[in-house]
Short mmCIF file of the C-alpha atoms (twelve columns), coordinates in Angstrom:
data_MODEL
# 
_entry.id   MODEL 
# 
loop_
_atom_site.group_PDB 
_atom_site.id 
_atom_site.type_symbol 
_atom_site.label_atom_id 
_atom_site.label_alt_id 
_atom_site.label_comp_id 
_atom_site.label_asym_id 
_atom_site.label_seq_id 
_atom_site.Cartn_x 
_atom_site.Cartn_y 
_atom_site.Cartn_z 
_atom_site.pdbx_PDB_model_num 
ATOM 1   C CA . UNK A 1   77.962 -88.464 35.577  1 
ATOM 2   C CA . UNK A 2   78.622 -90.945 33.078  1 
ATOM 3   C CA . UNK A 3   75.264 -90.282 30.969  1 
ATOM 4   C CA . UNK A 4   75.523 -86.629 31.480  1 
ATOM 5   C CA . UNK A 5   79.526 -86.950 29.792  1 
ATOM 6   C CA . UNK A 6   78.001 -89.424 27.097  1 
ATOM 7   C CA . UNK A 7   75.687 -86.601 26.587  1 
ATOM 8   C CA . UNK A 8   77.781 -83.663 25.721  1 
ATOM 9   C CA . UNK A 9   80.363 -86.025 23.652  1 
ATOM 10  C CA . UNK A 10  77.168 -86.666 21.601  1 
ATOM 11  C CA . UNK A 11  76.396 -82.929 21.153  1 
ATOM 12  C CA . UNK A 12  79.926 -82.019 20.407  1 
ATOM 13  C CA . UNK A 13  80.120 -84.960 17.880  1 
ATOM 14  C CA . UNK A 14  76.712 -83.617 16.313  1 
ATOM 15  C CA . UNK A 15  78.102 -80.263 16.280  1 
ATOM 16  C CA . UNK A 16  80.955 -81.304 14.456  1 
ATOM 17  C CA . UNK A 17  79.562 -83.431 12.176  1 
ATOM 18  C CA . UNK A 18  77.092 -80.388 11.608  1 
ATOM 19  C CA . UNK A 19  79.998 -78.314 10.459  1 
ATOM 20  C CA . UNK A 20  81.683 -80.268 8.503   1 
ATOM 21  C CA . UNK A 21  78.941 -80.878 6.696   1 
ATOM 22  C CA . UNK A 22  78.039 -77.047 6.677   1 
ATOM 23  C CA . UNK A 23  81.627 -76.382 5.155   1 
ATOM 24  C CA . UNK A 24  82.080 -79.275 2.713   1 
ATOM 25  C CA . UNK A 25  78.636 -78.698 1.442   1 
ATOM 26  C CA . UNK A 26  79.344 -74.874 0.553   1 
ATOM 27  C CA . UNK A 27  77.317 -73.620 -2.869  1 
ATOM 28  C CA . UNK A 28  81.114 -71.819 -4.200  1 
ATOM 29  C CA . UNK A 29  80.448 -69.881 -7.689  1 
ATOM 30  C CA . UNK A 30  81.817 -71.546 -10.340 1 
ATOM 31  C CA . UNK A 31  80.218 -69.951 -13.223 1 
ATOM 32  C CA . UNK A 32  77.350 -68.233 -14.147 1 
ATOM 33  C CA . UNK A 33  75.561 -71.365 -14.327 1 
ATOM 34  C CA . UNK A 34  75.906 -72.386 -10.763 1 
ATOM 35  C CA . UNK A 35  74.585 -69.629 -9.885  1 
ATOM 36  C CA . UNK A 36  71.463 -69.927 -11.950 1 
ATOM 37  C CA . UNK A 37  71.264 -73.699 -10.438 1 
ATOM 38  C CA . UNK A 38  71.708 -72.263 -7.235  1 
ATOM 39  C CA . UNK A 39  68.014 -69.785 -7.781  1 
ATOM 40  C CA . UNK A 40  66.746 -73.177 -9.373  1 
ATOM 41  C CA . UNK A 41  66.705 -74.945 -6.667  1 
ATOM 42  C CA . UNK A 42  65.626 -72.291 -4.075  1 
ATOM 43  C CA . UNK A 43  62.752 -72.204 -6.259  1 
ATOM 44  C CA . UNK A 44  62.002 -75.352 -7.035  1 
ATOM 45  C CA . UNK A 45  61.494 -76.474 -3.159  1 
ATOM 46  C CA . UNK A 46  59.830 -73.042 -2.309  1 
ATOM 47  C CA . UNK A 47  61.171 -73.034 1.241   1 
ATOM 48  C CA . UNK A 48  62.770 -69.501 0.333   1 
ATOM 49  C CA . UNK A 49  59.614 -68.460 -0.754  1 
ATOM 50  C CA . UNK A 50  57.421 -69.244 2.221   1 
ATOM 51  C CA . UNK A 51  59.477 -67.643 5.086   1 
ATOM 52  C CA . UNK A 52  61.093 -64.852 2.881   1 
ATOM 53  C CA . UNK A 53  57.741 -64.144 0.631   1 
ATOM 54  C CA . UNK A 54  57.919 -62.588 -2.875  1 
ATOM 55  C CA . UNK A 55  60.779 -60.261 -1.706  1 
ATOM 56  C CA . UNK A 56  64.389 -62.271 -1.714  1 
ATOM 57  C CA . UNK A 57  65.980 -59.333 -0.172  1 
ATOM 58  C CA . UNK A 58  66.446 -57.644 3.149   1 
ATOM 59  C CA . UNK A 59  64.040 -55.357 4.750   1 
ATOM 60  C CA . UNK A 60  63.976 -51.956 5.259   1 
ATOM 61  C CA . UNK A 61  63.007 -51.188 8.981   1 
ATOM 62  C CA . UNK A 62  63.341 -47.299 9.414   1 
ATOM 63  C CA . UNK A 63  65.942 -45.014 10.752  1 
ATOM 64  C CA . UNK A 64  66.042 -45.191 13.431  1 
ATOM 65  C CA . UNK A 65  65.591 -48.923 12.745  1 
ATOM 66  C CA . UNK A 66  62.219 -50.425 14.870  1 
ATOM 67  C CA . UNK A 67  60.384 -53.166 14.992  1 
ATOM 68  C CA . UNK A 68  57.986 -54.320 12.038  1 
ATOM 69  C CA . UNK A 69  56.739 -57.325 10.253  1 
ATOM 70  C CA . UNK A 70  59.042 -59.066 8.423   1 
ATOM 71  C CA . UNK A 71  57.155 -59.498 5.200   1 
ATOM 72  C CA . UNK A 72  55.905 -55.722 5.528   1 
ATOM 73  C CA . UNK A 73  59.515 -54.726 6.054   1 
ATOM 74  C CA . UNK A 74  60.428 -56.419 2.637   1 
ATOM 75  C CA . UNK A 75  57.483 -54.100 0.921   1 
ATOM 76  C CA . UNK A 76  58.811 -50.971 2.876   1 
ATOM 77  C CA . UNK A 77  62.346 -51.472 1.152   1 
ATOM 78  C CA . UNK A 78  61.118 -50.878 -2.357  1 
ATOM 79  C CA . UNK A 79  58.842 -47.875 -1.797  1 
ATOM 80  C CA . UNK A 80  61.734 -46.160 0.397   1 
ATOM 81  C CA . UNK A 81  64.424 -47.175 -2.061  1 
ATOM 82  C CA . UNK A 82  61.898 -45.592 -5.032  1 
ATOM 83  C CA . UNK A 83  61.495 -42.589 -2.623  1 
ATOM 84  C CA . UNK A 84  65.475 -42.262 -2.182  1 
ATOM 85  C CA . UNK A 85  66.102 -43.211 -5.871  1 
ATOM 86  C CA . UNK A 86  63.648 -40.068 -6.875  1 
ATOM 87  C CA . UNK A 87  61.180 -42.661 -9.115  1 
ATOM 88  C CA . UNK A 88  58.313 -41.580 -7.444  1 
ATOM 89  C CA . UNK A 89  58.422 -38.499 -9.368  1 
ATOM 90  C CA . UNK A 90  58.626 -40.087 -12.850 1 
ATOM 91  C CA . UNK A 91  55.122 -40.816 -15.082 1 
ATOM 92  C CA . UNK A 92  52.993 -43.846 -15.545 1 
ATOM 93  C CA . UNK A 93  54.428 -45.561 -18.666 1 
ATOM 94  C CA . UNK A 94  58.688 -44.741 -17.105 1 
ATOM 95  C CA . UNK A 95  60.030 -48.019 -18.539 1 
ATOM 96  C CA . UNK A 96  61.975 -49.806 -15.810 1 
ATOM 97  C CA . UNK A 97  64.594 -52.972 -16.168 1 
ATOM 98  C CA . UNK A 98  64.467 -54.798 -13.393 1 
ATOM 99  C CA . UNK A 99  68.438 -56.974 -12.795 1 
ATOM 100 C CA . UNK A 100 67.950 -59.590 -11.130 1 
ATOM 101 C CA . UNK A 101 64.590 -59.402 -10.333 1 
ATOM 102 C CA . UNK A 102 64.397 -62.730 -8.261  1 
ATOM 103 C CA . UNK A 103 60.395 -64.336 -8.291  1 
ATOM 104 C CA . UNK A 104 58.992 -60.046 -9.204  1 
ATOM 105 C CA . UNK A 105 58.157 -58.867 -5.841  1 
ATOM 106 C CA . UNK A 106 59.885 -55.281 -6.905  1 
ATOM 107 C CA . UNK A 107 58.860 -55.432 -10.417 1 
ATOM 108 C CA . UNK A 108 55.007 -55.791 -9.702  1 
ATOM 109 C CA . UNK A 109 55.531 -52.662 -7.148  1 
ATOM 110 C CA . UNK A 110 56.844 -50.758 -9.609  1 
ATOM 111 C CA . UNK A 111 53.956 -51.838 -12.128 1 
ATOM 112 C CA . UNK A 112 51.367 -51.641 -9.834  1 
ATOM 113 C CA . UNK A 113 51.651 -49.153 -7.064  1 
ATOM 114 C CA . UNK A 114 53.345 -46.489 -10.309 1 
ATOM 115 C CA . UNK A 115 52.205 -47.453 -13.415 1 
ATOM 116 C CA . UNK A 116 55.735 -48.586 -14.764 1 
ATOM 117 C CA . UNK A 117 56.673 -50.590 -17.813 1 
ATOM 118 C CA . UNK A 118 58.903 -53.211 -16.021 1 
ATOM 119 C CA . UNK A 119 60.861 -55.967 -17.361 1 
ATOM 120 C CA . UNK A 120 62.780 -58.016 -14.999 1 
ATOM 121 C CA . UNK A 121 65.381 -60.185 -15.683 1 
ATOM 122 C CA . UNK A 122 66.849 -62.888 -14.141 1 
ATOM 123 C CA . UNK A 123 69.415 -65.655 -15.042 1 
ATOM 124 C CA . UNK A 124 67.466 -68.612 -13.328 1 
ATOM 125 C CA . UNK A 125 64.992 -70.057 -15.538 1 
ATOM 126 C CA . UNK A 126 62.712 -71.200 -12.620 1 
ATOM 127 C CA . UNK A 127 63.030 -67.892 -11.064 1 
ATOM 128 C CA . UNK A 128 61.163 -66.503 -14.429 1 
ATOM 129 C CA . UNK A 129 58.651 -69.317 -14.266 1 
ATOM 130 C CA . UNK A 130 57.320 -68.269 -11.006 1 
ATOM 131 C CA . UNK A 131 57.519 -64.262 -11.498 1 
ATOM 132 C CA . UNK A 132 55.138 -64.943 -14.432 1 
ATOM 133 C CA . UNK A 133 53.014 -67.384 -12.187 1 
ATOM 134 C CA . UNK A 134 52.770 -64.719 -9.508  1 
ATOM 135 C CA . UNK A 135 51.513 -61.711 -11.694 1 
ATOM 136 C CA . UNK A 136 48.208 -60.822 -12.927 1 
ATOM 137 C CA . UNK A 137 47.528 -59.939 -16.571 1 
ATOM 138 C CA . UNK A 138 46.433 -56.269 -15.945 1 
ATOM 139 C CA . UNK A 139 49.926 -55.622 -14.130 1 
ATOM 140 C CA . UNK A 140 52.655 -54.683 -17.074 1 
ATOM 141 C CA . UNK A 141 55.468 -56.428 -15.770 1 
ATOM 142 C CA . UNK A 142 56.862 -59.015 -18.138 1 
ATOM 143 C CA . UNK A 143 59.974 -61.484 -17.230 1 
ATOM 144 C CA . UNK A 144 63.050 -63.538 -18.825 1 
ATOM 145 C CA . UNK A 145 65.787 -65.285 -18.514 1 
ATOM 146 C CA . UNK A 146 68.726 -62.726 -19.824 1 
ATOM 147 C CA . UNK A 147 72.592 -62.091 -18.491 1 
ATOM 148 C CA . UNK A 148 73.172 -58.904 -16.334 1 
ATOM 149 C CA . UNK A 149 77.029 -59.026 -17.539 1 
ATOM 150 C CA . UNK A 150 75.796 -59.279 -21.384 1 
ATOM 151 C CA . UNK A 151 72.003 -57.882 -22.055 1 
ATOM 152 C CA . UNK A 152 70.292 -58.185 -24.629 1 
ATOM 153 C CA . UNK A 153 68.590 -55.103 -24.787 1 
ATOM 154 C CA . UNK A 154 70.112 -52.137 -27.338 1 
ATOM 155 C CA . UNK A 155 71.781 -49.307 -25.913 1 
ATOM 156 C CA . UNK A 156 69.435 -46.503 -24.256 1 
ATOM 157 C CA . UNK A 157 66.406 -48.796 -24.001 1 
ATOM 158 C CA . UNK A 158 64.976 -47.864 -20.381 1 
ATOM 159 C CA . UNK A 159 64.023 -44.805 -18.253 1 
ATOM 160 C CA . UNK A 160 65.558 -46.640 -15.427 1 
ATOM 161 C CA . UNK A 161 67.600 -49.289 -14.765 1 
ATOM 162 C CA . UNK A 162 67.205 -51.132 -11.358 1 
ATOM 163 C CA . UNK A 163 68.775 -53.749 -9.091  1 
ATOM 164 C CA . UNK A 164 68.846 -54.897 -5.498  1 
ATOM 165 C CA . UNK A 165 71.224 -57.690 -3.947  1 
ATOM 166 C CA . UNK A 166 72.427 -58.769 -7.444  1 
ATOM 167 C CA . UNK A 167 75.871 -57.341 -7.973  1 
ATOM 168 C CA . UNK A 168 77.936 -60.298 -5.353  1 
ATOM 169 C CA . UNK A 169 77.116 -62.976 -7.621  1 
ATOM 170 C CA . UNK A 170 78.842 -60.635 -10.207 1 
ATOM 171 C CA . UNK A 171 82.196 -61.794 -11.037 1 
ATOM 172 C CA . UNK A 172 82.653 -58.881 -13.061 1 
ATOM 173 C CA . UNK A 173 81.946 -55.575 -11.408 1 
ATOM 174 C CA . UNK A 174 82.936 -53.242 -13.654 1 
ATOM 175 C CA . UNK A 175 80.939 -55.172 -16.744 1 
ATOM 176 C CA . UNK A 176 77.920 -54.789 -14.609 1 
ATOM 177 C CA . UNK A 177 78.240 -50.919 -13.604 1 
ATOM 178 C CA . UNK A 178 78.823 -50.884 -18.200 1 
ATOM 179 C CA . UNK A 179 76.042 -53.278 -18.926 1 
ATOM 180 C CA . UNK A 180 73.526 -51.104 -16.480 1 
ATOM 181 C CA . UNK A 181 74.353 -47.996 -17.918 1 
ATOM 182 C CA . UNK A 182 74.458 -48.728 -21.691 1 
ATOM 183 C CA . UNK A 183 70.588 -49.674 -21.290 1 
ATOM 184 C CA . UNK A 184 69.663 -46.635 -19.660 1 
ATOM 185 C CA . UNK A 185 68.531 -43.412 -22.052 1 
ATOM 186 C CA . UNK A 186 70.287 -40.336 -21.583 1 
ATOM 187 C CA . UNK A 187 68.779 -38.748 -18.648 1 
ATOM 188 C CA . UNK A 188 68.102 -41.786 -17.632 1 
ATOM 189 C CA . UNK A 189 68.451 -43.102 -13.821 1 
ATOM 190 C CA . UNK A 190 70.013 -45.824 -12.121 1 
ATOM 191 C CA . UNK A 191 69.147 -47.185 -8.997  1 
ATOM 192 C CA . UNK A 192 71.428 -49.856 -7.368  1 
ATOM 193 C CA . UNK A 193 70.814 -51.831 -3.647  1 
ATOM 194 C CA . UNK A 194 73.735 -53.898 -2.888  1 
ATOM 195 C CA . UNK A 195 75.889 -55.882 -0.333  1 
ATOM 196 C CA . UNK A 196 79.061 -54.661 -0.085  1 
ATOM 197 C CA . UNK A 197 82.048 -55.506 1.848   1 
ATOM 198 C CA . UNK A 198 84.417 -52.514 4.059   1 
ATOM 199 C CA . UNK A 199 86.680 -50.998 1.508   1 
ATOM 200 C CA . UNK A 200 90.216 -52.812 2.090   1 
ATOM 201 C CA . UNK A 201 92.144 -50.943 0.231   1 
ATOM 202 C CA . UNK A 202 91.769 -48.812 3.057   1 
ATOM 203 C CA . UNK A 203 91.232 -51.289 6.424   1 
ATOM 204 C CA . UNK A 204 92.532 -54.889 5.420   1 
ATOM 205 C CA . UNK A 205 90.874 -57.805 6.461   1 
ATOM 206 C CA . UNK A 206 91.967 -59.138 9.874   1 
ATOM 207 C CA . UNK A 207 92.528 -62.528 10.739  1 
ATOM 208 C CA . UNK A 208 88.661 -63.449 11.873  1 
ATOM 209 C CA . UNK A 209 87.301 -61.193 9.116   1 
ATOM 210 C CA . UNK A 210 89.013 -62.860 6.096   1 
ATOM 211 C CA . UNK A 211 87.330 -66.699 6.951   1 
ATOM 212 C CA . UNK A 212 84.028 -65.184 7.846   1 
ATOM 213 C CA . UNK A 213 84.244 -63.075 4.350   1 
ATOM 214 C CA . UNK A 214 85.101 -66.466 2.486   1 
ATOM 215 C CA . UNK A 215 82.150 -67.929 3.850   1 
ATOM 216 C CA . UNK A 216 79.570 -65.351 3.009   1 
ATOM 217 C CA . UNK A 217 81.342 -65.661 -0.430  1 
ATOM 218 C CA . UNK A 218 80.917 -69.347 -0.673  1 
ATOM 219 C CA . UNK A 219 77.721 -70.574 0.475   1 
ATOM 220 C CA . UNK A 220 75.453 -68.772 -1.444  1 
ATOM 221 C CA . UNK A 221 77.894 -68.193 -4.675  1 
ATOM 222 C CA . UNK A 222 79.167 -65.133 -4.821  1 
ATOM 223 C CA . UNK A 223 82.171 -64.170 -6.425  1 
ATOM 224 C CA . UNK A 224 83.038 -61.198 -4.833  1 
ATOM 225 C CA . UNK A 225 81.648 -58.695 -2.860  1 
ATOM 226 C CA . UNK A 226 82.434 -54.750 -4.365  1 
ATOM 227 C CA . UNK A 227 83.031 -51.765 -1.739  1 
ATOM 228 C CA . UNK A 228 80.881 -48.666 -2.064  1 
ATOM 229 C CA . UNK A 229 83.224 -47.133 -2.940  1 
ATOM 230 C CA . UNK A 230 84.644 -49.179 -5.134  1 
ATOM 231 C CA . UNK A 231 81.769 -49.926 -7.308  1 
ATOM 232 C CA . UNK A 232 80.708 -46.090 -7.295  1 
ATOM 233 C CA . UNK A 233 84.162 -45.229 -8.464  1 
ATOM 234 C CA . UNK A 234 83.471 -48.765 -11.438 1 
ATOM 235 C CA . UNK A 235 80.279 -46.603 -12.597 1 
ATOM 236 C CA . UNK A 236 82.206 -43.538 -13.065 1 
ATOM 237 C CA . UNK A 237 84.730 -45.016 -14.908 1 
ATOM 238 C CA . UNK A 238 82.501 -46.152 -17.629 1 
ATOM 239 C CA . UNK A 239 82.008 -42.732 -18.474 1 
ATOM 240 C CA . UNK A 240 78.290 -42.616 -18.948 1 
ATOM 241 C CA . UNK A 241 77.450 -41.282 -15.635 1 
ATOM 242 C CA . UNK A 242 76.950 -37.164 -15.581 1 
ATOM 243 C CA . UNK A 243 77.935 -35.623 -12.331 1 
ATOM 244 C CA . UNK A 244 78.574 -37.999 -9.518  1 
ATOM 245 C CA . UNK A 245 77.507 -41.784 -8.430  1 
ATOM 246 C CA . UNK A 246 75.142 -40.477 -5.230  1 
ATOM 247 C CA . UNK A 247 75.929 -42.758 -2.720  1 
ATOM 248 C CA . UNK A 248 74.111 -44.058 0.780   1 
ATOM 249 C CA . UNK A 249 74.607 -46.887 4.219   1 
ATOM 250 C CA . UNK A 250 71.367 -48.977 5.109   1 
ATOM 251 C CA . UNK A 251 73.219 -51.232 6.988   1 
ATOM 252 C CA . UNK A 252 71.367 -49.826 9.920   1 
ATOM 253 C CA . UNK A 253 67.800 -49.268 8.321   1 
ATOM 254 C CA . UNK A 254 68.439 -53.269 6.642   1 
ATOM 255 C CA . UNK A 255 70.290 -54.699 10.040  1 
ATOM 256 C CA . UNK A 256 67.326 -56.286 12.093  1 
ATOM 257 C CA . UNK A 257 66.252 -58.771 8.554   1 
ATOM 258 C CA . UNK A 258 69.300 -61.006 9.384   1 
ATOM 259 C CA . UNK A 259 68.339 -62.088 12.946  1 
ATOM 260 C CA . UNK A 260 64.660 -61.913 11.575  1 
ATOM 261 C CA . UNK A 261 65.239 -64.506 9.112   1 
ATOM 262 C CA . UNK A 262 66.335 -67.276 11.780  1 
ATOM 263 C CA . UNK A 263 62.908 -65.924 13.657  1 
ATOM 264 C CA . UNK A 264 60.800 -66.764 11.093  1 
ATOM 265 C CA . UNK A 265 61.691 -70.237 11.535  1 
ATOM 266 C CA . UNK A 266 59.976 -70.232 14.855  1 
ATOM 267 C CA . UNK A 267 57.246 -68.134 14.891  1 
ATOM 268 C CA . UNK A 268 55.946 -70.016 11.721  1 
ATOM 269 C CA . UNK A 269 55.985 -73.872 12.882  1 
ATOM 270 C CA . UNK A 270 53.718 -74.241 9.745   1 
ATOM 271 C CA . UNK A 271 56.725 -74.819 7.316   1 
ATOM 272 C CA . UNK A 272 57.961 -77.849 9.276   1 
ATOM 273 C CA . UNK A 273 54.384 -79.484 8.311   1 
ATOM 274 C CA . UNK A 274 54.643 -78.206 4.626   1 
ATOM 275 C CA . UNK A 275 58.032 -78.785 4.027   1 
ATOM 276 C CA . UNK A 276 58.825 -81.868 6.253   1 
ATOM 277 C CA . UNK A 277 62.385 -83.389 8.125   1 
ATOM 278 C CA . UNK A 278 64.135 -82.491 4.985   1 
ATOM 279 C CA . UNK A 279 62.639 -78.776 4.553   1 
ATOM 280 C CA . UNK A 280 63.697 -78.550 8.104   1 
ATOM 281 C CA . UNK A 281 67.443 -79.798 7.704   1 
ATOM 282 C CA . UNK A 282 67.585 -77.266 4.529   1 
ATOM 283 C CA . UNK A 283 66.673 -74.561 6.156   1 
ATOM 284 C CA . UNK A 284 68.657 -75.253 9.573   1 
ATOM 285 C CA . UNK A 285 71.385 -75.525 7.196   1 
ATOM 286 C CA . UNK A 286 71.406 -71.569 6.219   1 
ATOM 287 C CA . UNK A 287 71.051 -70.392 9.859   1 
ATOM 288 C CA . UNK A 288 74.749 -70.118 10.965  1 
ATOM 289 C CA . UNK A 289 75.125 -67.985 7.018   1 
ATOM 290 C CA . UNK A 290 72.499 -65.878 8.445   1 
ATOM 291 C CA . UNK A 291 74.458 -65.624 11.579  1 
ATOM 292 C CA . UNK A 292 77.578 -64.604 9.904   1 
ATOM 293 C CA . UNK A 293 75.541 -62.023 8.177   1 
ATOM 294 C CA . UNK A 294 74.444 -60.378 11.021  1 
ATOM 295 C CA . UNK A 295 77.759 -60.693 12.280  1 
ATOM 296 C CA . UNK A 296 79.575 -59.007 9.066   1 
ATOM 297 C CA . UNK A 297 76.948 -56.041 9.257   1 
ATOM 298 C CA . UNK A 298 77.148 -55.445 12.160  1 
ATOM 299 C CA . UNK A 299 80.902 -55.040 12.884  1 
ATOM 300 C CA . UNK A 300 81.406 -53.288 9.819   1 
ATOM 301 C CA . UNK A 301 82.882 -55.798 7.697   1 
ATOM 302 C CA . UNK A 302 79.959 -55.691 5.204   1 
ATOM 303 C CA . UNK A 303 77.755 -52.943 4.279   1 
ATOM 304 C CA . UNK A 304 74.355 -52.349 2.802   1 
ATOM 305 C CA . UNK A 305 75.053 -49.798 -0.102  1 
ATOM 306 C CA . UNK A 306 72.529 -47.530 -2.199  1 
ATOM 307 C CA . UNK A 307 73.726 -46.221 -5.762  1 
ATOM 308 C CA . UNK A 308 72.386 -43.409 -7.558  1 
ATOM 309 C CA . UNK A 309 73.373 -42.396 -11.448 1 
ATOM 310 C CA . UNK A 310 72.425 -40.533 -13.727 1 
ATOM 311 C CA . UNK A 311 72.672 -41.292 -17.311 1 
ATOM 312 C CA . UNK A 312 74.854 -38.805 -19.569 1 
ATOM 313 C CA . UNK A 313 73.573 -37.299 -22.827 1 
ATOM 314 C CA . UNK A 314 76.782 -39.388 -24.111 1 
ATOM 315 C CA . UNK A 315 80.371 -40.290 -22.811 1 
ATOM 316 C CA . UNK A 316 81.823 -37.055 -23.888 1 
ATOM 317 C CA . UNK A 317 79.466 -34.659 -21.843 1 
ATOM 318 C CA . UNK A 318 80.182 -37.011 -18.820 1 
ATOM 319 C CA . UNK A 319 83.626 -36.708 -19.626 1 
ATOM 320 C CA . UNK A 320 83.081 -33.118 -19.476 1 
ATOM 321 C CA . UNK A 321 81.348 -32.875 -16.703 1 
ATOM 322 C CA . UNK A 322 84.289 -34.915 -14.619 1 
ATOM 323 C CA . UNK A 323 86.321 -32.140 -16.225 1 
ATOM 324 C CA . UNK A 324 84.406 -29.439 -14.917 1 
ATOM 325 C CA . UNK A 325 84.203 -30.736 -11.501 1 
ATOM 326 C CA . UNK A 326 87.890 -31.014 -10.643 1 
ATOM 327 C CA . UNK A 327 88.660 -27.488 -12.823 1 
ATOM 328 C CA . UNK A 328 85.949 -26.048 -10.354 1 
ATOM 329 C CA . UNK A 329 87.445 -28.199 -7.821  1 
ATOM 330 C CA . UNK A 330 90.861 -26.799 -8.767  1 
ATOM 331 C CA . UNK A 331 89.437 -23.112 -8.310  1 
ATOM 332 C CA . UNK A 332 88.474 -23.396 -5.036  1 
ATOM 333 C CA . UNK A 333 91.689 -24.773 -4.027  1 
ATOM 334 C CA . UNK A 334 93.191 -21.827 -5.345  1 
# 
């Protein structure tokens, strides 16, 4: 009795110890720059690499959802999101900007498999290093370190502007909806994957919601999490979107990637070899995030959003065209 009690005082000190380590050891956004160390260092070790492949975003795993390959699932996400963005009817030569284009696994899709003129950017330094290390010559993808809340490309330089999982580590939503748009040519179309959080100015955060929310925030450095809404309502606002921001949920179709994540942990023993005790402890380290992830999409606190804009001839005819709307709008009313 007493070695059993010893026992479970030993796991419960562990497990606190764990935790408090967990929370006091929380990657917060400070700036810009701590979130470019943050890439850095996923880079640098390559753990993130290995179990999540070139993709560091969610999977897409059909509707209705079903099992699949993790890696393949990754791959699935950026030909259905260029399906549902409509890119798969544009030319060979449709110059793309990639924001926040991680290590390239979207950007060499969209060079390869389409014959796109791609540039991805990214604000980690390292993350740019490897992208260029992981693409052939012959594929026209090119990559740099550049800010998505200031590029430094002139106004109506791309066909298409894209961007998956980039927008929480935003601080400034509304800059990034501008910054997106300015770069796009009239006609232009922007395609945006996100992480979103439940619209509170509608549902408030309850008590269990709010700390779980300021943990998603905090340990991998994100600012802020927008609302679909919210941010489709930010691109609007700019005034350089015609019609409406189309909008879609893949919290469902991106759900089973969370739980997946932790899986590949197991079912690939190889990375404790590669990677060692301390590859081990780093990546034990993100499982309870993961958890809360799951946990967050799946009760509806977070959602997995899809924007779609199109680029107005210039602010006035979108102006227009908002005018039109709610005159037509008006009519029907009537």
């Amino acid at each position: 009795m007493t070695i059993f009690l010893f026992i479970i005082s030993f796991l419960l000190l562990l497990l606190f110890v764990g935790l408090a380590i967990y929370l006091f050891t929380a990657r917060k956004y400070q700036s810009s720059t701590s979130v470019a160390q943050s890439y850095d260092d996923w880079t640098q070790d390559g753990i993130l690499e290995f179990y999540w492949g070139e993709h560091i975003h969610l999977g897409h795993y059909g509707s209705p959802p079903r099992r699949k390959d993790f890696l393949q699932s990754k791959h699935d996400f950026v030909h259905e999101m260029i399906r549902w963005g409509g890119l798969d009817c544009l030319p060979p030569g449709t110059t793309v900007l990639d924001v926040g284009c991680g290590i390239g696994g979207s950007s060499r899709i969209l060079a390869r498999d389409y014959g796109f003129k791609v540039v991805g950017i990214t604000i980690s330094p390292q993350q740019v290093k490897r992208a260029q290390e992981l693409t052939p010559p012959h594929i026209q993808a090119r990559f740099q370190v550049d800010d998505a809340l200031n590029l430094s490309f002139s106004d109506g330089s791309f066909d298409v502007v894209w961007s998956v999982e980039a927008g929480p580590h935003m601080p400034d939503k509304a800059r990034y909806a501008q910054e997106m748009l300015r770069v796009l040519k009239p006609g232009g179309i922007l395609v945006v994957a996100d992480w979103n959080q439940r619209d509170d100015r509608r549902k408030p955060l309850n008590w269990w919601e709010r700390p779980v929310m300021r943990q998603l925030l905090d340990q991998w450095s994100h600012p802020a999490f927008s609302s679909i809404e919210g941010f489709s309502e930010q691109l609007e606002a700019t005034g350089l979107v015609a019609g409406k921001v189309a909008v879609d949920d893949w919290t469902r179709e991106t759900l089973p990637a969370w739980l997946d994540s932790i899986w590949q942990g197991i079912v690939r023993p190889e990375g404790l070899l590669k990677f060692g005790v301390v590859g081990f402890i780093k990546s034990l380290r993100e499982v309870p995030t993961f958890l809360l992830m799951r946990l967050a999409f799946g009760a509806g606190l977070c959602r997995f959003g899809m924007f779609r804009a199109v680029r107005a001839n210039s602010p006035g005819s979108a102006a227009q065209t908002v005018v039109s709307e709610q005159n037509d709008d008006n009519l029907v009313r009537s």
